[in-house]
C-alpha positions in Angstrom: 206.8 201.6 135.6 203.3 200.9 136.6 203.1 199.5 140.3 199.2 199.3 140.8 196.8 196.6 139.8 194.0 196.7 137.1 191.0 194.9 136.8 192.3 193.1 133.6 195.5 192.1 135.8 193.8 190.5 138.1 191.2 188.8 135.6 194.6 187.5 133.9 196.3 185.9 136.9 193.3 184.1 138.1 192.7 182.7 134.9 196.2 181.2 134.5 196.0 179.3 137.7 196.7 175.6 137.4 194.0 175.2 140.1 190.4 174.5 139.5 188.4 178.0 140.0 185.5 180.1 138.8 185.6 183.7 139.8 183.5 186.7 139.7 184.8 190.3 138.9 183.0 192.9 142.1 182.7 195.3 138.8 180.8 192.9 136.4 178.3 190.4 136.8 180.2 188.1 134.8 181.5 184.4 135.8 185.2 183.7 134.9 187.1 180.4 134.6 190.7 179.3 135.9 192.7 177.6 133.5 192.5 174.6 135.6 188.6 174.6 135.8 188.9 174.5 131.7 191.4 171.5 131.7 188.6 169.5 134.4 186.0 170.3 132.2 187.5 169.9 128.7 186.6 173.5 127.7 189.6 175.0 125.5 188.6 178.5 126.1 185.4 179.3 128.3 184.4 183.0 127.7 182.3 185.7 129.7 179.3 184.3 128.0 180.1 180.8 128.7 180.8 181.6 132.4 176.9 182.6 132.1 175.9 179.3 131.6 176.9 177.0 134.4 174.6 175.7 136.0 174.2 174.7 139.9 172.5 171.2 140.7 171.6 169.5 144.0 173.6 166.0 143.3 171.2 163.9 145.7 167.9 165.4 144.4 169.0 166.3 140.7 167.4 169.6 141.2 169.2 173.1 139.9 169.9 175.3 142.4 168.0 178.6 142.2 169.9 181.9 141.2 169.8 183.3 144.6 171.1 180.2 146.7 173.6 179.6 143.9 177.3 179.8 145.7 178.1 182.7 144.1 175.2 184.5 145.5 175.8 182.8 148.8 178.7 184.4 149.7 177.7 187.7 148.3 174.8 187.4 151.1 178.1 186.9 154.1 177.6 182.9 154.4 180.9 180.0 153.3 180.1 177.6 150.6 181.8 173.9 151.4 179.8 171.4 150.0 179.1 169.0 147.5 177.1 170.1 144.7 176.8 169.3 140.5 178.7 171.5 138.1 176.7 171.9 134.4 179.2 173.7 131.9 178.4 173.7 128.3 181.1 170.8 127.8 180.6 169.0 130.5 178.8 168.2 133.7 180.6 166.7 137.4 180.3 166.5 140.5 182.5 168.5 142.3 183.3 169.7 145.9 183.3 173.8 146.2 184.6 176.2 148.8 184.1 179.6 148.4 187.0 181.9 149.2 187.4 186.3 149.5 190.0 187.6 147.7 190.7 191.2 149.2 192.5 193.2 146.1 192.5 197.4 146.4 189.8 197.1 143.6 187.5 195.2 146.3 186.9 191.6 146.6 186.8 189.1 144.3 184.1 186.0 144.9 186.6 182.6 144.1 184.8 179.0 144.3 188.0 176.5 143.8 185.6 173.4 142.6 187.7 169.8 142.8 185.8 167.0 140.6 185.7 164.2 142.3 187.4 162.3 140.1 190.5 164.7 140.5 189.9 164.4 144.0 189.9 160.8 143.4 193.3 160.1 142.1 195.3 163.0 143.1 198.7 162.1 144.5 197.8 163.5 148.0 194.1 162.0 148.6 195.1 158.6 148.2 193.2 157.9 151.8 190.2 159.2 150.2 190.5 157.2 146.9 191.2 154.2 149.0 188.4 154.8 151.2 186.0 155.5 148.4 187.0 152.4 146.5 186.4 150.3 150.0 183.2 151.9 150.3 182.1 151.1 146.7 183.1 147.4 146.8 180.9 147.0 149.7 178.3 148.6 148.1 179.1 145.8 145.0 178.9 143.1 147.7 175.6 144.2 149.1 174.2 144.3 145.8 175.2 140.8 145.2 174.0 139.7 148.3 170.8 141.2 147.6 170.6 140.3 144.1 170.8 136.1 145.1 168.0 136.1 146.5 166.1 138.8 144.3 162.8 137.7 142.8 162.1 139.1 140.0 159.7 141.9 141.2 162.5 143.2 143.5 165.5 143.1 140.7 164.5 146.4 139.1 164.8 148.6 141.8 168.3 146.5 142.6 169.2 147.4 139.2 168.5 150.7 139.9 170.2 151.0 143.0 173.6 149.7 141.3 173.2 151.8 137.9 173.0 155.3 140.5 176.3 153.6 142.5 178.2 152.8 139.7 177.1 156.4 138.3 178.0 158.2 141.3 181.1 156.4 142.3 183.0 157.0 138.3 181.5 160.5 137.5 179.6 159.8 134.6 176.6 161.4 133.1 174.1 158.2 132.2 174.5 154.8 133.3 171.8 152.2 132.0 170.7 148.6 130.9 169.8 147.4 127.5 168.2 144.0 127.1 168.3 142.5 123.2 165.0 140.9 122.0 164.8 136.8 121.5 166.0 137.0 117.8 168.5 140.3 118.8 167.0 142.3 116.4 166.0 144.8 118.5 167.2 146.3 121.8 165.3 148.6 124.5 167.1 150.7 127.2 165.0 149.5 130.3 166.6 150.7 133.5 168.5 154.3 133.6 170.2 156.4 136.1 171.0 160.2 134.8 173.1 162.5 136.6 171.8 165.8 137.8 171.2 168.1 134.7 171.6 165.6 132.4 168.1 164.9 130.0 167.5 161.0 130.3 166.7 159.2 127.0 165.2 155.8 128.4 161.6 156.5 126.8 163.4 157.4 123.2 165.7 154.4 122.9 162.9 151.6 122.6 163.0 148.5 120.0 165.8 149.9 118.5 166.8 147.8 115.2 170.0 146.2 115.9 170.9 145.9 112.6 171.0 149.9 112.8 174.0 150.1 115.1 176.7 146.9 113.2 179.6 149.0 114.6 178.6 148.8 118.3 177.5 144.9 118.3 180.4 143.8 116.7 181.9 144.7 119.8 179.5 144.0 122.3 178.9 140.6 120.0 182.6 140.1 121.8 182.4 141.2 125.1 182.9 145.1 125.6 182.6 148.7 123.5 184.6 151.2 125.0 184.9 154.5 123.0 187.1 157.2 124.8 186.4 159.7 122.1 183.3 159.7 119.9 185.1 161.5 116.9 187.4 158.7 116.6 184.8 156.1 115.4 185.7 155.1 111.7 183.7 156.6 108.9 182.2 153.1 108.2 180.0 153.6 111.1 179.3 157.3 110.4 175.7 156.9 111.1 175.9 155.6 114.7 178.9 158.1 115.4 176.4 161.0 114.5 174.0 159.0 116.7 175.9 159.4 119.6 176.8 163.4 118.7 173.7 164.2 118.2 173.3 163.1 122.1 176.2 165.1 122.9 177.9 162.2 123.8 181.7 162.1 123.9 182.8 158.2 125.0 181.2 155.2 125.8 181.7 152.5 128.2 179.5 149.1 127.4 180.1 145.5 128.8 177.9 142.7 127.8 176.1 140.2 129.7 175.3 136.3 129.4 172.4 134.6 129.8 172.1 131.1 128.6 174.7 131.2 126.5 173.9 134.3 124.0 174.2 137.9 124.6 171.1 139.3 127.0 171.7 142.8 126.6 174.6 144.9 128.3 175.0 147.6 130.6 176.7 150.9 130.0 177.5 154.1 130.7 178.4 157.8 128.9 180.3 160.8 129.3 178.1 164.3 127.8 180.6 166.9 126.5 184.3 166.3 126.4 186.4 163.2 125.6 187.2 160.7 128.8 189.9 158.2 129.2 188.4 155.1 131.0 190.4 154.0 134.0 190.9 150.7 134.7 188.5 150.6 137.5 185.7 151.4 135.7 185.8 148.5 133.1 185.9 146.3 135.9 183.6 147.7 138.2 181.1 147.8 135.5 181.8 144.2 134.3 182.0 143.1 138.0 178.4 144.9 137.9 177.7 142.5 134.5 178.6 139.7 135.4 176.4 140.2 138.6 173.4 140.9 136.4 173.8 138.3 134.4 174.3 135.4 136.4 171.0 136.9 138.4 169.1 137.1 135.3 170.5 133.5 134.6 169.0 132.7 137.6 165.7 133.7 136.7 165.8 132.5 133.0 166.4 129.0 135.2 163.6 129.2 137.3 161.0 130.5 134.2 162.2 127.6 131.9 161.4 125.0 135.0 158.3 126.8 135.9 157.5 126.9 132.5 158.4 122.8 131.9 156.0 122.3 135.0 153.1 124.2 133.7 153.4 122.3 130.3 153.6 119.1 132.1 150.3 120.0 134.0 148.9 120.9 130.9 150.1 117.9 129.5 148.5 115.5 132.7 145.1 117.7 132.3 145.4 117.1 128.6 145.9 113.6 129.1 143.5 113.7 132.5 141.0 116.0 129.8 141.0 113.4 127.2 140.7 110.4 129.7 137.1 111.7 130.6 136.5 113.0 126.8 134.5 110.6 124.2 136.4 111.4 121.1 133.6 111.3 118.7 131.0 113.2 120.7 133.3 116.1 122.8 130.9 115.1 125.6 132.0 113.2 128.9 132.7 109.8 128.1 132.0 106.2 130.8 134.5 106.7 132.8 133.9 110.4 133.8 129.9 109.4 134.1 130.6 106.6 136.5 133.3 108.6 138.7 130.6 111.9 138.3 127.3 109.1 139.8 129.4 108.4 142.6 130.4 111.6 143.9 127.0 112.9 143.2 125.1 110.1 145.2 127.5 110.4 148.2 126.7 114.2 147.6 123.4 113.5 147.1 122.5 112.0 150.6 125.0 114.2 152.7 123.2 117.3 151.4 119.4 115.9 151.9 119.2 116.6 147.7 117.0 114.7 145.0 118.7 113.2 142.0 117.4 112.6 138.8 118.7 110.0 135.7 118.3 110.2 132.1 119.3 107.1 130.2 119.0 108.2 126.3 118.8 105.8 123.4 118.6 106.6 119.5 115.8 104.6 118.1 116.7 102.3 114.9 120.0 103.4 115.2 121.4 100.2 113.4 119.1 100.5 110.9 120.2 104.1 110.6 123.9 103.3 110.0 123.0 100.3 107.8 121.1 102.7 105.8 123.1 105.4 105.2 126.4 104.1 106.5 128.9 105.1 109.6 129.9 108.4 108.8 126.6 109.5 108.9 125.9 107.7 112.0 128.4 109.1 113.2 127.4 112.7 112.4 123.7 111.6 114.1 125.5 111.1 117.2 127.1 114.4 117.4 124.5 116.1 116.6 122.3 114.3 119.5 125.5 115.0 121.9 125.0 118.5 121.2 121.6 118.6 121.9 121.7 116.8 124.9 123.9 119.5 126.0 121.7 122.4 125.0 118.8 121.2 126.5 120.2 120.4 130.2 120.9 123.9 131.5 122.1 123.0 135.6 125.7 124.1 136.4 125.9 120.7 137.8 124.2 118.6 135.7 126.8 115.9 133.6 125.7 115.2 129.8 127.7 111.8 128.8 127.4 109.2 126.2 127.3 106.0 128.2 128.0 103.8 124.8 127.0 103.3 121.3 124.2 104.7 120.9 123.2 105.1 124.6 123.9 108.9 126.2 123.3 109.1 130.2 122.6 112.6 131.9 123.2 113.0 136.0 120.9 115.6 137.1 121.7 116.5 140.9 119.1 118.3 142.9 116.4 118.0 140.4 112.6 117.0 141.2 110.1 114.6 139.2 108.4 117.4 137.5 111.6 119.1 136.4 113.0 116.2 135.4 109.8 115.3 133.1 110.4 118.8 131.8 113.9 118.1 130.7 113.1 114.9 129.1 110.2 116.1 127.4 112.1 119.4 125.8 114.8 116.8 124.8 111.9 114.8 122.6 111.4 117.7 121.1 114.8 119.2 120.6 115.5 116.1 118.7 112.7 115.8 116.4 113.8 119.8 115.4 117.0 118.4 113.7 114.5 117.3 111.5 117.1 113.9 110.6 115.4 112.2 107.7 115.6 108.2 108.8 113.3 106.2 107.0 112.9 103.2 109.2 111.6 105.4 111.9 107.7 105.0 113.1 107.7 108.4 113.5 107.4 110.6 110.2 110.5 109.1 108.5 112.4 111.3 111.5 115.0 110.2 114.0 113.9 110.2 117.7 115.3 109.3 121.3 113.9 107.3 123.3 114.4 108.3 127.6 114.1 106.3 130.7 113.7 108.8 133.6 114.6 108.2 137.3 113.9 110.4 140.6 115.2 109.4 144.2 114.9 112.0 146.9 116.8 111.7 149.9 115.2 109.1 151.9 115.0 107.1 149.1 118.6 107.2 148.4 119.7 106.5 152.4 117.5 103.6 152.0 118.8 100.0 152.5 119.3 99.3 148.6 121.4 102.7 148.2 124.0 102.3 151.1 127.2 101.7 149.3 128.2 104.2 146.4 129.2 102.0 143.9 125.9 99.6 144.3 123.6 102.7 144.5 125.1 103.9 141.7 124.7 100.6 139.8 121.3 100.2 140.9 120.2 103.6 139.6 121.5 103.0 136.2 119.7 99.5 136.0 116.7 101.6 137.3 116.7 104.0 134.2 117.6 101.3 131.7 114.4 99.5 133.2 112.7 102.8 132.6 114.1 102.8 128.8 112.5 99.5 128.5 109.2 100.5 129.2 110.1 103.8 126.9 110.7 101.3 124.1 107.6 99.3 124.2 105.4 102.0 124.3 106.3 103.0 120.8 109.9 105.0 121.6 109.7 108.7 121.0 108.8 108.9 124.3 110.4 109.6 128.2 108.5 106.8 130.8 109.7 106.4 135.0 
């Protein structure tokens, strides 16, 4: 009877542990699996060559662990492994908590790593102080994000968001965690916030404007509230195409909850498991839908305060509108009475307080009666336009105010503007006007329409002088100055600018 150990002995009572190891062999370079560590990670038979592909990852800075700081070459250097770290298999990928061990055998000594997921850890009959305490420590991570999130604006709710996806993540073990939001119509849905687990490739730039009418299966249950797939394989045949979506991803089940913004579906958050099938506890439907509902009634919130700021900058559109059309002659496009006499006033006061000149223009179309008798209102109409708009082209100040003062009568304010300028002006406007070339045969001038200007100047002693004291009389008194000044422009044969 044979009383001594092999190699393959020992190779065959580490691998039927119930426990949770991986073990190297001190004669081959090979990495071998406990039948507990297969069970964890949902591996029905993991090879030599598989045990060559698991992979090491930091879990806080999602970085892999190089070959020579891995723990099995750790130990082979005389240091203990006891840490947390990020197990990669080719089924799966967890966080787990590793301690190295030395088995001494008479063939030499055996490297053992007995890794505990957390989530075993979690719910295993003798850390039930630990699974308490975790669960503590994750609600008040819940409530702080809450807290934070009712008073979030909405340039600080994306990092919030991102802050509970890598809790939520962390705290249940699972590979992605993300947010979609659906378009207005819900005909399309982009994945805008993701949290990926260390290893684990992130899709977030892939899964934009996706059609929704691509995936019926999955909104027909989000549509109702939740999707929650524990094994991928299981979705029916009708939705083959978004089953071989998800394997195609490598993803096994799927946890999704929806959330509510005024009253219709928003979008929904949701998490996945890469690599083996996964019953969903109870715990995490409801932490994710406590996680929701916190979204949503946050981005509720905000969809509040855009609607109201949105009413209040329509209404001020509306009252500049209204304001805009107020101070608008609706034939002309030009600044109508009202805006001219407010405009005089300021520009007086202005005027006098800043030592300035100001000049007048008060502009009148000669024959104009005759003109609309003639050739009737529309086209008188269209004369008056055409004379707004060149009244406008032919003023050039930044501060200078082109109205039509009535009828046929246009006004121009020209603030800081001397008597030569303002001779200049009036004089380019003559001409300007004769260029439009309007046939009107009762004109002395060539059958063509003209303008006739009365032109005042004050400077600023003028206008501090005993007739200009009050704004509304200096105002008045300048006007009745120009329209003297038209007068004289009229007798002397119109087509013509006189002081």
């Amino acid at each position: 009877m044979r009383t001594t150990l092999n190699t393959q002995d020992i190779l065959l009572i580490l691998r039927q542990m119930p426990s949770s190891i991986l073990f190297k062999c001190p004669e081959r370079g090979h990495v071998y699996a406990s039948k507990g560590f297969e069970r964890d990670f949902g591996i029905s038979e993991m090879g030599a060559s598989q045990g060559q592909s698991i992979v090491f990852f930091d879990p806080q800075t999602k970085t892999q662990i190089p070959e020579n700081a891995n723990p099995f070459s750790m130990v082979n250097s005389g240091k203990s492994v006891s840490q947390q770290l990020r197990l990669q298999t080719d089924s799966r990928t967890m966080n787990c908590f590793v301690k190295s061990d030395i088995l001494n055998t008479p063939l030499g000594d055996w490297v053992v790593l007995r890794v505990k997921p957390n989530s075993t850890e979690l719910f295993a009959d003798n850390s039930k102080h630990s699974a308490v305490s975790k669960h503590i420590v994750f609600n008040q991570l819940l409530t702080d994000f809450s807290s934070k999130l009712i008073t979030a604006g909405a340039h600080e709710l994306d990092s919030i968001i991102d802050q509970a996806l890598a809790a939520f993540g962390e705290f249940c073990d699972v590979d992605r965690c993300y947010l979609f939001e659906f378009d207005e119509q819900e005909e399309c849905m982009s994945n805008t916030h993701e949290w990926v687990a260390a290893g684990v490739t992130p899709f977030i730039d892939e899964l934009q404007n996706i059609p929704t009418d691509t995936m019926p299966f999955f909104m027909s249950h989000i549509s109702n509230g939740i999707f929650k797939v524990e094994d991928v394989s299981s979705i029916p045949d009708s939705a083959a195409s978004e089953r071989e979506m998800f394997q195609e991803q490598r993803i096994f089940s799927i946890l999704c909850v929806g959330i509510m913004v005024g009253g219709k579906v928003y979008g929904f958050i949701g998490c996945d498991i890469i690599g083996s099938p996964y019953s969903w506890k109870p715990h995490d439907i409801e932490y994710l839908r406590r996680i929701g509902e916190m979204l949503g009634n946050t981005l509720q919130n905000l969809h509040n305060k855009k609607a109201l700021q949105k009413a209040q900058a329509e209404l001020l559109e509306a009252n500049k509108q209204l304001e805009r059309l107020a101070n608008i002659d609706g034939l002309t496009g030009i600044a109508n009475r009202r805006l001219f006499d407010i405009t005089l006033e300021l520009d007086v006061a202005r005027c006098i307080e800043q030592r300035l000149s100001l000049s007048l223009l008060l502009i009148d179309v000669d024959y104009f009666k005759q003109y609309n008798d003639t050739y009737g209102h529309v086209a008188g109409d269209a004369v008056l336009q055409k004379i707004a708009e060149t009244l406008t082209n032919s003023c050039v100040g930044s501060d200078d105010l082109v109205a039509r003062y009535g009828g046929e009568e246009f006004v121009v304010i020209l603030p800081d503007t001397d008597r030569d300028t303002l001779k200049a002006i009036a004089a380019r406007i003559l001409r300007n006007v004769l260029f439009l070339d309007i046939y009107h045969e009762a004109s002395d001038h060539d059958c063509s329409l003209t303008v006739s200007i009365g032109m005042v100047n004050f400077n600023d002693t003028e206008l501090e002088s005993e007739h200009l004291k009050h704004g509304k009389q200096s105002a008045s008194w300048l006007v009745e100055q120009a329209d003297e000044a038209l007068y004289r422009a009229k007798n002397s044969g119109r087509n013509c600018a006189k002081f």
